[in-house]
BATOR-873125 format. One line per 8 residues: number of its first residue (from 1); their letters; for each residue x, y, z of N, C-alpha, C. Coordinates in steps of 0.001 Angstrom, whole numbers. Example, Ala and Ser with C-alpha at 12.3 -4.5 7.8 and 13.67 -1.06 7.14 Angstrom:
2
1 = as = 13190,-5690,7800,12300,-4500,7800,13200,-3300,7800 | 12850,-2250,7080,13670,-1060,7140,12900,30,7870 $
end
This chain:
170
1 = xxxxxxxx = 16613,-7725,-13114,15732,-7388,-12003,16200,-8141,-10761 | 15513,-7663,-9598,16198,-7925,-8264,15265,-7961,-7319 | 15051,-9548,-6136,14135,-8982,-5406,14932,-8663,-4066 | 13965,-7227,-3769,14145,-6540,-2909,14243,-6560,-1480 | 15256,-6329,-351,14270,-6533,1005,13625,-5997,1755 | 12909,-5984,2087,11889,-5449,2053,11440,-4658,3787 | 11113,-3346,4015,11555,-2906,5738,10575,-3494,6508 | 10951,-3578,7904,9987,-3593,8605,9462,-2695,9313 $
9 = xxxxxxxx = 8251,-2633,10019,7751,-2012,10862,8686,-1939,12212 | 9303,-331,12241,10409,-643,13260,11534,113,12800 | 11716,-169,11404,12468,1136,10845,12600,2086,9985 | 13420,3254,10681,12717,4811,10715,12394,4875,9091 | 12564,4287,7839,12630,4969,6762,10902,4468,6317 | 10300,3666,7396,8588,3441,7521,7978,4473,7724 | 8948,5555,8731,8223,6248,9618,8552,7689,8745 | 9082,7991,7883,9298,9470,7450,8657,9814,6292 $
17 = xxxxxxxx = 8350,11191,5953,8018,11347,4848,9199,11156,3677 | 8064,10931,2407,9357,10285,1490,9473,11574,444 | 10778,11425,-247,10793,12470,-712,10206,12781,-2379 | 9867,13543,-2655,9317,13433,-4108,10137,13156,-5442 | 9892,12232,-6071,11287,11867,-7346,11365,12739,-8445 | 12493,13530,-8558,12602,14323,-9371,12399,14186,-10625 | 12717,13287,-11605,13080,12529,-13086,12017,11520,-12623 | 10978,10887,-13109,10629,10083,-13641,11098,9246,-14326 $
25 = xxxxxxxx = 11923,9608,-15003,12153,8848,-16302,13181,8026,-16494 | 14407,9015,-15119,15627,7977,-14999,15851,6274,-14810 | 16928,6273,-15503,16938,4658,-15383,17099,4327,-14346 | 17471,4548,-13194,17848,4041,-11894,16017,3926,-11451 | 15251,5003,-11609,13834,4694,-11632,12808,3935,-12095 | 13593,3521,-13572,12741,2238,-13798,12999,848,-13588 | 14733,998,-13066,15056,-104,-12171,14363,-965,-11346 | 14516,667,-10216,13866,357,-9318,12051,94,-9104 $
33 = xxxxxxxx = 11365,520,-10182,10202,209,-10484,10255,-1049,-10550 | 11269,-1879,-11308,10999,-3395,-12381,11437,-3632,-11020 | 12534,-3671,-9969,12436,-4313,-9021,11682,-4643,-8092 | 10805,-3487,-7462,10171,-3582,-6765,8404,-3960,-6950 | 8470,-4060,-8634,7508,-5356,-9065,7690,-6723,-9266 | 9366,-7198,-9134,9409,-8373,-8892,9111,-8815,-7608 | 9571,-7670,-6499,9505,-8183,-5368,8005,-7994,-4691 | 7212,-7115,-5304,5651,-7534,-4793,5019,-8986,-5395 $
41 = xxxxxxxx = 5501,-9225,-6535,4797,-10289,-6963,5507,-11509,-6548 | 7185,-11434,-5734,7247,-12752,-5402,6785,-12725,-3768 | 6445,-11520,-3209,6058,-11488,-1736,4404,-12067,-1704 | 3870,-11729,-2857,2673,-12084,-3160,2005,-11069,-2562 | 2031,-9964,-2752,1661,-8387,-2415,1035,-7958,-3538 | -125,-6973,-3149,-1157,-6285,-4414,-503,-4793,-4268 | 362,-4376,-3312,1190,-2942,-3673,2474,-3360,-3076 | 3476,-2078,-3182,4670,-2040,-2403,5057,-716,-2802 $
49 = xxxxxxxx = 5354,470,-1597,5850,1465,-1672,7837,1431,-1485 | 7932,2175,-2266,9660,2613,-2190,9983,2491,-879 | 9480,2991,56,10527,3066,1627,10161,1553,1861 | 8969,420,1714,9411,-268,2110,10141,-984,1674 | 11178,-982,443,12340,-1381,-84,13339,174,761 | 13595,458,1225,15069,1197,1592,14796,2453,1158 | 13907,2695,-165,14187,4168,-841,13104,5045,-280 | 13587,6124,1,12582,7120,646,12137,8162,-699 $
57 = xxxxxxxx = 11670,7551,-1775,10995,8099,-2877,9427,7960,-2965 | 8764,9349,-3292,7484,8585,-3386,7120,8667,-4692 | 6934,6869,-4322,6577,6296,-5731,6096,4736,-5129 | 4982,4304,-5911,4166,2486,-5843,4459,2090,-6691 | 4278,535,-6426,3480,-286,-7601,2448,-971,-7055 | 1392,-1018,-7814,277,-1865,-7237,-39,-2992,-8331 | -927,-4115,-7865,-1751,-4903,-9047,-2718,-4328,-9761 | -2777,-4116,-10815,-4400,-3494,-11064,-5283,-3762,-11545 $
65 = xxxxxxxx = -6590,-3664,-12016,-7424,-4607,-11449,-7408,-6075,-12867 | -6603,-6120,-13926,-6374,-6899,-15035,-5182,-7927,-14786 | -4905,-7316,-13176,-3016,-8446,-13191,-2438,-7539,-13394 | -1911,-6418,-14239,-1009,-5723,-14691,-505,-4987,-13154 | 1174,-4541,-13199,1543,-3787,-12702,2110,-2632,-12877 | 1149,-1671,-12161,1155,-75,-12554,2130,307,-11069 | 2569,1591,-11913,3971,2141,-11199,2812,3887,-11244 | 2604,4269,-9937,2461,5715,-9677,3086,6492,-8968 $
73 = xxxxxxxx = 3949,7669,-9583,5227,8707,-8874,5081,9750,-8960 | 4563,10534,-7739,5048,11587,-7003,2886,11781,-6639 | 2572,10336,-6485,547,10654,-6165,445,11420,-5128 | -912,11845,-5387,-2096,12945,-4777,-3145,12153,-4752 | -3575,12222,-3388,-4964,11717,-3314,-5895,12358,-2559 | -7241,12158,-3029,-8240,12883,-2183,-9465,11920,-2047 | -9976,11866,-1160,-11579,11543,-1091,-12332,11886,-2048 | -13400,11309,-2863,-14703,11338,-3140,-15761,11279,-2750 $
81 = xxxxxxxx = -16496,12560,-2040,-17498,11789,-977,-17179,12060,336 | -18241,11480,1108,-18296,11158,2457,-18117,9622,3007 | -18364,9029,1851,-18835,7437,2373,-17222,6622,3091 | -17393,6254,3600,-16287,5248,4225,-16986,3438,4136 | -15420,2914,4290,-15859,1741,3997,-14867,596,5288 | -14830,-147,5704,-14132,-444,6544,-13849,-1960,6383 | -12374,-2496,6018,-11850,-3640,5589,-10498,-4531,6200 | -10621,-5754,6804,-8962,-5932,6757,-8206,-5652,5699 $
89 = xxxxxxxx = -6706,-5300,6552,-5508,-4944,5554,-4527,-5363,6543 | -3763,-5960,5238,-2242,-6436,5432,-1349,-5809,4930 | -92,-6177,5711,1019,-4934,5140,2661,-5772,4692 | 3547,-5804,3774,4619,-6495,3737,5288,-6383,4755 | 5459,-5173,5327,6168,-4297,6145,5610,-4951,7670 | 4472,-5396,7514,3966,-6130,8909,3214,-7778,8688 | 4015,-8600,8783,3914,-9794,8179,3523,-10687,9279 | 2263,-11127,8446,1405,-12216,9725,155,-11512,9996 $
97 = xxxxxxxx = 576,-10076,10033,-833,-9636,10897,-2106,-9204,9971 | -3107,-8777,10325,-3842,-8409,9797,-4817,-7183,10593 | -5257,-6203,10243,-6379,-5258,11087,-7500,-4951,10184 | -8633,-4388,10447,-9714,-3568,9958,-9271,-1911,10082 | -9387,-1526,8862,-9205,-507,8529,-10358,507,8327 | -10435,1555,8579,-11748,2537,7680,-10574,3462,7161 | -11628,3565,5843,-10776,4066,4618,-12068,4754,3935 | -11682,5994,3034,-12751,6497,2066,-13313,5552,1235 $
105 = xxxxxxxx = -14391,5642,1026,-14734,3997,-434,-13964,4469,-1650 | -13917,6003,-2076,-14033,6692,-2965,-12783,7598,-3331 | -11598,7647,-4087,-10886,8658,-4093,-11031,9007,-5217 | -10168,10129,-5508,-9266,10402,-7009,-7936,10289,-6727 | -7253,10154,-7881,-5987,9861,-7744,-5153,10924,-9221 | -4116,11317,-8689,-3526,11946,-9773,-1478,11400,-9487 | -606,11226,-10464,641,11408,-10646,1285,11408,-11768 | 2385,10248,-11895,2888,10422,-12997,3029,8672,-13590 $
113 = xxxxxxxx = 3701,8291,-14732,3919,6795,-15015,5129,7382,-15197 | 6019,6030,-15782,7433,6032,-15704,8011,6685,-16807 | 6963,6721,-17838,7025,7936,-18783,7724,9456,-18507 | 7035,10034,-17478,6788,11271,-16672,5369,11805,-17060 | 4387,10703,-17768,3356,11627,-18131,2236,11390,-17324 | 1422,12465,-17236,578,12560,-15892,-412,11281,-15700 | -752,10912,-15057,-2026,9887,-14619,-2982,10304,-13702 | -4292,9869,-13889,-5152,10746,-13114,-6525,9744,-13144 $
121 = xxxxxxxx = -7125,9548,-12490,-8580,8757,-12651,-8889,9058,-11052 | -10431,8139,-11168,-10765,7785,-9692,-10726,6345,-9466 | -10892,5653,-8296,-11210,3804,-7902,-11879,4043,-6672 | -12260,2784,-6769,-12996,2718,-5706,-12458,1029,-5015 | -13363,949,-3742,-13220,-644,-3704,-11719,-1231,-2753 | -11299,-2574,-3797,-9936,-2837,-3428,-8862,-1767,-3768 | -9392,-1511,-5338,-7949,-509,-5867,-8303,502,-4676 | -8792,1549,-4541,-9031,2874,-3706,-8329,2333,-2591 $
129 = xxxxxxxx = -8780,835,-1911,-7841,777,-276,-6406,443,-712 | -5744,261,-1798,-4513,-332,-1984,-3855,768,-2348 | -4694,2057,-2655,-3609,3286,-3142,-3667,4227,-2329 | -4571,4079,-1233,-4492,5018,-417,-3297,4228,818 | -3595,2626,836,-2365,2236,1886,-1056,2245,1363 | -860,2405,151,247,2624,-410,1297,3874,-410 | -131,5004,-486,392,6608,-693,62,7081,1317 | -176,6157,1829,330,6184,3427,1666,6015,3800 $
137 = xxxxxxxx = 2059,4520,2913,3646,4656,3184,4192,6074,2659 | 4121,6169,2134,5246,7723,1253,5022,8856,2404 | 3931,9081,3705,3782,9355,4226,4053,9416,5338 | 4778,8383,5580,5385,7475,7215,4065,7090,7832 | 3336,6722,7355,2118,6338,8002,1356,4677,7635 | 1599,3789,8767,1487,2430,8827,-301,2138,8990 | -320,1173,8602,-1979,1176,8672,-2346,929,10106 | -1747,87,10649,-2499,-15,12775,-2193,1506,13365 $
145 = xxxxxxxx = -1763,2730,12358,-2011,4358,12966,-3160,4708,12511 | -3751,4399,11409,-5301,3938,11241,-6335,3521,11577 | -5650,2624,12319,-6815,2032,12784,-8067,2459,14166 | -8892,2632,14196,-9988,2645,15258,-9867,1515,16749 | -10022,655,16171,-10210,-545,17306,-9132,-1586,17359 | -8365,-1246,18074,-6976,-2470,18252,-7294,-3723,18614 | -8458,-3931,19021,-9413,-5625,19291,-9496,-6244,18063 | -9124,-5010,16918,-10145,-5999,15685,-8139,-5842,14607 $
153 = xxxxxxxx = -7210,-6139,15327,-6199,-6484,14933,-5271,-7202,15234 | -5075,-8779,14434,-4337,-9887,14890,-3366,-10607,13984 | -3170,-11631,14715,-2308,-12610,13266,-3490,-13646,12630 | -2930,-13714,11967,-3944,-13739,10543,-4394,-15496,10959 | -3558,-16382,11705,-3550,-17683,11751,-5091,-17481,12823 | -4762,-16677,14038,-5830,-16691,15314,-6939,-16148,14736 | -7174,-14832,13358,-8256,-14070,13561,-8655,-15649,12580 | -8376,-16524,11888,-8992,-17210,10678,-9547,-18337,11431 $
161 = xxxxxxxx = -8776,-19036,12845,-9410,-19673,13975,-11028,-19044,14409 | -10261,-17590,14810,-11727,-17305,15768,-12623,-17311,14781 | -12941,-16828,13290,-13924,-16569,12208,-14532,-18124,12445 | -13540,-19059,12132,-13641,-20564,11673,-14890,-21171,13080 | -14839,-20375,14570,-15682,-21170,15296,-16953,-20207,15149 | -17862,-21134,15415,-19240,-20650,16008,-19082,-20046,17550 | -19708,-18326,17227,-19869,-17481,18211,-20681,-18624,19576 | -20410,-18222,20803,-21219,-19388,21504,-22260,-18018,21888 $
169 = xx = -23559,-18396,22416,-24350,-17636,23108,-24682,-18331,24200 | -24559,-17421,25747,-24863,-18035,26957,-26515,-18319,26860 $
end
C-alpha cells in the first residue's frame, strides 16, 4: 500500500466529472482502494474520493460508523425527504478551512463493493454528509459551491478563536 497525494482545490481533475469504473473487481482497483484508505486514515480524513488522489474514477472510501473502511463504486444518491440539515465541513482537497454546509439529513444510497456486488441502504447524520460530500467529488463539485453564506466559511484556527470568545453586546 501507498500513501497517496492528494489534489488540491485548483486542479482541473477536482473540477470534472469522474468517470464510471468499469470492473470493480480489478486489481489495479483494489489497489487503489487499499491506497487510498491508507491515505485517508493517515490524512486523518472520514472520506476520500478518487480524483482527489489523481484518478478521475468514481469511486470513495469513507469511515463507517464502527471504524471500518468501506469502499463505494460507481454511487447513486438521492434525498429522503425534505428535511435539510446544516453543518461544518472540511475537505482534504481544502486544508485548514472549514464552511457550513446545508445538506439533505436523509439519503439513500446505492453502488457497488470491491466485490462488484451491489450495495444499497439509507444514512443519515454524519454518514449521509460524508457520502453525499464524497459523491460531490465524482461530480467536480467542491463543498464552498455549496455553500449559502461565504461569512460562515474560514480557517479552522480563526473560526475556533471567534467560537472560543464571548459574543460582546453593545
Amino acid at each position: 500500500m501507498a500513501i497517496l497525494k492528494i489534489a488540491r482545490m485548483g486542479h482541473p481533475v477536482l473540477l470534472r466529472r469522474a468517470d464510471p469504473v468499469e470492473d470493480p473487481t480489478a486489481p489495479e482497483i483494489r489497489r487503489l482502494v487499499a491506497d487510498m484508505a491508507e491515505t485517508m486514515e493517515d490524512a486523518q480524513g472520514l472520506g476520500l474520493a478518487a480524483p482527489q488522489v489523481h484518478v478521475p474514477l468514481r469511486l470513495f472510501v469513507w469511515r463507517g460508523g464502527a471504524g471500518n473502511v468501506i469502499a463505494l463504486i460507481n454511487p447513486e444518491i438521492e434525498p429522503v425527504g425534505e428535511e435539510t440539515e446544516e453543518a461544518w465541513e472540511g475537505c482534504l482537497s481544502i486544508p485548514g478551512l472549514r464552511g457550513a454546509v446545508t445538506r439533505p439529513a436523509r439519503i439513500r444510497f446505492r453502488g457497488l463493493d470491491i466485490e462488484g456486488r451491489p450495495v444499497e441502504g439509507e444514512a443519515a447524520g454524519l454518514a449521509a454528509r460524508v457520502i453525499q460530500h464524497e459523491t460531490d467529488h465524482l461530480d467536480g463539485v467542491l463543498y464552498p459551491m455549496r455553500m449559502n453564506d461565504l461569512s460562515r466559511w474560514g480557517f479552522v484556527e480563526e473560526l475556533a478563536r471567534a467560537a472560543a470568545k464571548p459574543e460582546k453586546t453593545p
